[in-house]
C-alpha positions in Angstrom: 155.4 44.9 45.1 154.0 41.7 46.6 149.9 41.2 46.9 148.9 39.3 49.3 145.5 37.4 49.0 142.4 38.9 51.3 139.8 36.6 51.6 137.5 39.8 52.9 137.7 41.0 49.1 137.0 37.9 47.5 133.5 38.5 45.1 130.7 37.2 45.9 127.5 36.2 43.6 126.6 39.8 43.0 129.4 41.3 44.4 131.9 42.5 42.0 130.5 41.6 39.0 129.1 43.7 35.7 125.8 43.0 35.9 125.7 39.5 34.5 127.5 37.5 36.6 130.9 38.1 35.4 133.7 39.4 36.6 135.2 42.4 35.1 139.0 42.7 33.5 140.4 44.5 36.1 139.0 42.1 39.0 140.0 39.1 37.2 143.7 40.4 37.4 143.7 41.5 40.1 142.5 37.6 41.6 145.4 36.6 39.3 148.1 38.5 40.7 146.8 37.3 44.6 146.9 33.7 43.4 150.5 34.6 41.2 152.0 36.1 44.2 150.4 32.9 46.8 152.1 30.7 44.4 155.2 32.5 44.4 155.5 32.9 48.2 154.8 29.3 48.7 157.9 28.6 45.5 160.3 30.7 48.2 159.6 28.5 50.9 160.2 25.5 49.1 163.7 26.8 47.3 164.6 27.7 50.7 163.7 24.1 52.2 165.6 22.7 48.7 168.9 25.4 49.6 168.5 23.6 53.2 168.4 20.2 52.5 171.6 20.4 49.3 173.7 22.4 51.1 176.7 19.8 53.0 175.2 18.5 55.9 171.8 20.6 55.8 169.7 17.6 56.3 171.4 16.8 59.6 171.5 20.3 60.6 168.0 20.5 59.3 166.8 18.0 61.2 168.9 18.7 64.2 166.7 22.3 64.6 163.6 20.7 64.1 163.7 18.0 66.6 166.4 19.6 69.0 164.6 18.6 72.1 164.6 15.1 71.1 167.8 15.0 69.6 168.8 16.0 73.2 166.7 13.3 75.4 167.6 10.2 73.2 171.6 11.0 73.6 171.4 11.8 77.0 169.3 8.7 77.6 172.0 6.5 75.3 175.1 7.8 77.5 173.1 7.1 80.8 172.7 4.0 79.6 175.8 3.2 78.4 177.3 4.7 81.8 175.0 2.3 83.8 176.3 -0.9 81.8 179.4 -0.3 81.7 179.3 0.4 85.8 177.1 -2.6 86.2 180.0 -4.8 84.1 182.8 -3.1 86.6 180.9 -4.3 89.7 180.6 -7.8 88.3 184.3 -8.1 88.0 185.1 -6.5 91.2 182.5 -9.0 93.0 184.4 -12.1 90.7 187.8 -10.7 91.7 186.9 -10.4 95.7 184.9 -13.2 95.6 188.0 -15.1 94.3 189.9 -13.3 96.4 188.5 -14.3 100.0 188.7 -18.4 98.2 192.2 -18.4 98.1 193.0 -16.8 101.1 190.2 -18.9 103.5 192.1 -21.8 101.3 195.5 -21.1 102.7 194.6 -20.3 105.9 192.7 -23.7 106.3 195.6 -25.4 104.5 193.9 -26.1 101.5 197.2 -25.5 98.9 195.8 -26.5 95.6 194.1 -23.3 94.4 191.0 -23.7 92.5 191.7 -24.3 88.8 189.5 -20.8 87.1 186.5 -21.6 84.6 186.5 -21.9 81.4 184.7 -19.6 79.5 180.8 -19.6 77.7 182.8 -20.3 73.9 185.3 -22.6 75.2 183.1 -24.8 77.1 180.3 -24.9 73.9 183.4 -25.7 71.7 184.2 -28.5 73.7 180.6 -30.1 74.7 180.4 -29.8 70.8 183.3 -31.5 69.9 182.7 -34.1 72.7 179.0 -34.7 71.0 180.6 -35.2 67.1 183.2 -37.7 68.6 180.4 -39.6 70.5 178.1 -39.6 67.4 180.8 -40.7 65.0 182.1 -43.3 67.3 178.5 -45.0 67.6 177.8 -44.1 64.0 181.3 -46.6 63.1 180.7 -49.2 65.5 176.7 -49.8 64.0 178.5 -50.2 60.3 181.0 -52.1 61.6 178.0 -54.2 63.6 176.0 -53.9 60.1 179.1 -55.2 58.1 179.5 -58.0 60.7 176.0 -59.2 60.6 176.0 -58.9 56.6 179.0 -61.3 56.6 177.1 -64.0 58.6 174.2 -64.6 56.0 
């Protein structure tokens, strides 16, 4: 049998009580069993929440119930977005490849044999400019001790 807590019959100053302000036995058990079966209720809940969240993958499925909608929106947005890049990238290349394309063949028509030699790429060309600036800087950075060594030699 489960109580279930009334405010309506909660006791007020006068109400209830035996004359001098106290409650009587049978009230004050009565309040302890409708607090006693509150607590108990709420206990359920959370050993049902604790079932939930132990169980294999009952946080995700959890979670999945309680924000479904959102859930939803967010992957639909990521795969239109994901859709949209990738059709953007495919359009690039097509516009490289035709733009390449119509080169060669306006070359060869106007007689122009020698193809156009293709561009390195964004890493390749770094690497190099790189490379080119440490051989620069150690170059200079041997010919001022070699001037250095020189000059010392004169003194």
């Amino acid at each position: 049998m489960t109580l279930r807590y009334d405010p309506s019959t909660e006791p007020g100053p006068t109400h209830g009580t035996n004359g001098n302000g106290t409650m009587t036995r049978d009230q004050l058990e009565d309040r302890a069993n409708r607090v006693l079966s509150e607590l108990l209720r709420r206990l359920d809940v959370l050993d049902e929440r604790r079932q939930n969240l132990k169980s294999a993958g009952g946080l995700v499925k959890y979670e999945i119930k309680r924000h479904l909608p959102l859930s939803l929106a967010v992957g639909a947005g990521a795969i239109a977005v994901g859709v949209l890049v990738l059709r953007g990238m495919q359009a690039r290349r097509e516009r490289e490849f035709r733009r390449q394309l119509m080169g060669r063949v306006i070359g060869r028509l106007l007689g122009d044999g020698a193809p156009e030699p293709p561009r390195s790429g964004f890493l390749r060309r770094t690497l190099r400019s790189t490379g080119l600036r440490l051989l620069l800087f150690a170059g200079s950075e041997l010919g001022r001790r070699a001037l250095h060594r020189t000059l010392e030699g004169q003194r």
